[in-house]
C-alpha positions as CSV (number, residue, x, y, z in Angstrom):
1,X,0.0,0.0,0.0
2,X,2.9,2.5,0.7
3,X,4.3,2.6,-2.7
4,X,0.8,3.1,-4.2
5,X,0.2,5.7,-2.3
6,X,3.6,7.3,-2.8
7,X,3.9,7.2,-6.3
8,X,2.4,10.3,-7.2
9,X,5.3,11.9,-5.3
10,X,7.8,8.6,-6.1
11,X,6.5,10.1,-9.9
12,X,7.5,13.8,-9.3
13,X,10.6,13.0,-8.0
14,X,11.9,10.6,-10.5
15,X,10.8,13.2,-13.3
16,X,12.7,16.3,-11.6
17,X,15.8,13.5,-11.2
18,X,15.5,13.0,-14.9
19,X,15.7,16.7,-15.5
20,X,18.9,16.9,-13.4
21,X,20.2,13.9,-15.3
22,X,19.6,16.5,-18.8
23,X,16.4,14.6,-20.3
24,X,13.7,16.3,-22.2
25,X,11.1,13.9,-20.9
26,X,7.9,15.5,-20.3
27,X,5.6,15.2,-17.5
28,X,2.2,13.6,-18.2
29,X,-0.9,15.5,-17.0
30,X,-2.8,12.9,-14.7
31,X,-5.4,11.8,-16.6
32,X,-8.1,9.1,-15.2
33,X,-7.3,6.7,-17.5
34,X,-3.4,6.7,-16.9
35,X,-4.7,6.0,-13.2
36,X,-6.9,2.8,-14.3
37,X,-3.7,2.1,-16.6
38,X,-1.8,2.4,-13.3
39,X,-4.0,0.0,-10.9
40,X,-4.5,-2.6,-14.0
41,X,-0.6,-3.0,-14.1
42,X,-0.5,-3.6,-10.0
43,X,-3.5,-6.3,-10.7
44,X,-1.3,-7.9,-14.0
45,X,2.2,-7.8,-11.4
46,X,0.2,-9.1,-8.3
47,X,-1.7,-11.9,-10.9
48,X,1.7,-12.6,-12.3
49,X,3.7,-13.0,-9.0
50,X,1.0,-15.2,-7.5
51,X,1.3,-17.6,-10.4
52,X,5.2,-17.6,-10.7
53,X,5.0,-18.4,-6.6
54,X,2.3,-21.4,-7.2
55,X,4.7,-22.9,-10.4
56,X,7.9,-22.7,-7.9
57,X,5.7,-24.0,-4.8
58,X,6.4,-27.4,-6.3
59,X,9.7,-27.3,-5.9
60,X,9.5,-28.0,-2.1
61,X,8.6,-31.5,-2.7
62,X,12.3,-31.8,-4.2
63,X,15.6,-32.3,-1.8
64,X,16.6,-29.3,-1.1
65,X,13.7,-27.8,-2.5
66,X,12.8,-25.1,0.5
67,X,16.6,-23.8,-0.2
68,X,16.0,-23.8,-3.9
69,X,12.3,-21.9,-3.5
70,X,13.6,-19.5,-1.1
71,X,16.2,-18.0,-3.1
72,X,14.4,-18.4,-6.2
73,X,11.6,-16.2,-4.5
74,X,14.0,-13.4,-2.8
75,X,14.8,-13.4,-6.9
76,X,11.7,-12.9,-8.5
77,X,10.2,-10.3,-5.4
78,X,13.7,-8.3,-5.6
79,X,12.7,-8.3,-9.8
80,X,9.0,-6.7,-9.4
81,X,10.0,-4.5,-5.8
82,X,12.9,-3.0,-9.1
83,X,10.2,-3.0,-11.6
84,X,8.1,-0.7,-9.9
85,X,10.9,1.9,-10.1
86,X,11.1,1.6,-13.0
87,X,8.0,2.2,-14.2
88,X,7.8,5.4,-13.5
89,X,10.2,6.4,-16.4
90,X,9.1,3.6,-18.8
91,X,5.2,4.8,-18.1
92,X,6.5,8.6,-19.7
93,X,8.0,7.1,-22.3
94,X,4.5,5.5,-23.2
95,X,5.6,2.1,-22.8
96,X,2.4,-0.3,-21.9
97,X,2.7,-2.8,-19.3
98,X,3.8,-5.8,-21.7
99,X,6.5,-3.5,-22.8
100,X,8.0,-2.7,-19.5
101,X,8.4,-6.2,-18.1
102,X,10.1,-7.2,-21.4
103,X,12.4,-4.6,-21.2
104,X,12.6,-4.7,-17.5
105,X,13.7,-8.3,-18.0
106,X,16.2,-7.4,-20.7
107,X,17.8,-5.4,-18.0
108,X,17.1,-7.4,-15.1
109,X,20.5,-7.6,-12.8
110,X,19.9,-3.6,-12.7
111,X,15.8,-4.1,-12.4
112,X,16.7,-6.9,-9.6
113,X,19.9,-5.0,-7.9
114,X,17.6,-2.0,-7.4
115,X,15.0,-4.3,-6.2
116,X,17.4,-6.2,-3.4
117,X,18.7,-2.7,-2.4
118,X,15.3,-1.5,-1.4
119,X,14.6,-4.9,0.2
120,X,17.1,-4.7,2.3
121,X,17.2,-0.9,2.9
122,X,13.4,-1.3,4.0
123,X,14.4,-3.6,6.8
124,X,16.4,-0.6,8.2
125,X,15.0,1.3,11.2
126,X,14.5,5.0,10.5
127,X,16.3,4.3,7.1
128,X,13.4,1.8,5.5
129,X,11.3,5.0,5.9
130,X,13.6,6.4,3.1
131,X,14.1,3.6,0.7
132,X,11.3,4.7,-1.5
133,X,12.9,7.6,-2.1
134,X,16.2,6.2,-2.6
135,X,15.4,3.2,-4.6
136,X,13.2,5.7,-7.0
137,X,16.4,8.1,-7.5
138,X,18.9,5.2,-7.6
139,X,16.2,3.9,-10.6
140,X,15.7,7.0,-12.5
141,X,19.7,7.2,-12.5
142,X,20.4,3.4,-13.7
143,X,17.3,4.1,-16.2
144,X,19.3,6.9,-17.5
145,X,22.5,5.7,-17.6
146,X,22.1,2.4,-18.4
147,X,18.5,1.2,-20.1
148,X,18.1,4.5,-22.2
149,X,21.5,3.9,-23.9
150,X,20.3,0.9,-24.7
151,X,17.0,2.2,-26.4
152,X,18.8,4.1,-28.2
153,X,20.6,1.8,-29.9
154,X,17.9,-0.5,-30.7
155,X,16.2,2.6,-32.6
156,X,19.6,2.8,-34.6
């Protein structure tokens, strides 16, 4: 619930970060349907986790299986904890929701460090309070640096 309620201001400050970092991204007026557009990609990443977690559930009834689902599941949580950082940029860029989990899994050890990072900055006293804001800078500057390059070239 926090970072739904935050990301109008998670939003804000990953566009004025983007400015700093010398893009001419515009800000998109809030319109109601890029709020439904908003909600229906939280249903399609809570629909999509719960059935990723019921396909690796079976692996507990392998040796080691508990190990094997545990990590596997830190994984795939630190992947959509990064991906909603990154949705803030890909969302201005008009990217739909099938578009940004591709291209957040092209990039996924940035999509899944970010991800981790917050994970474990949230379980920080006084500092967890933070990691939204931190984790949605930290995004908007790896989106910058590193995924935007690599637009670029696919355009070329």
């Amino acid at each position: 619930a926090g970072p739904l309620i935050a990301s109008p201001f998670l939003d804000t400050l990953s566009l004025k970060m983007e400015k700093i970092l010398g893009s001419s991204v515009k800000d998109l007026p809030i319109r109601f349907s890029l709020i439904l557009e908003m909600i229906s990609g939280i249903i399609k990443l809570l629909f999509l986790l719960i059935i990723i977690n019921i396909i690796i559930l079976f692996a507990n009834l392998l040796p080691f299986g508990s190990f094997f689902y545990a990590v596997i599941n830190i994984i795939i949580m630190a992947f959509f904890c990064g991906f909603q950082f990154y949705d803030f940029p890909l969302t201005r860029r008009g990217f739909h929701f099938n578009e940004k989990l591709k291209l957040c899994f092209r990039f996924k050890r940035s999509v899944i460090g970010t991800g981790l990072f917050f994970i474990l900055l949230s379980m920080i006293p006084v500092v967890g309070f933070l990691s939204l804001i931190i984790s949605t800078a930290g995004a908007t500057i790896a989106f910058h640096e590193v995924i935007e390059p690599g637009l670029e070239k696919d355009k070329t």
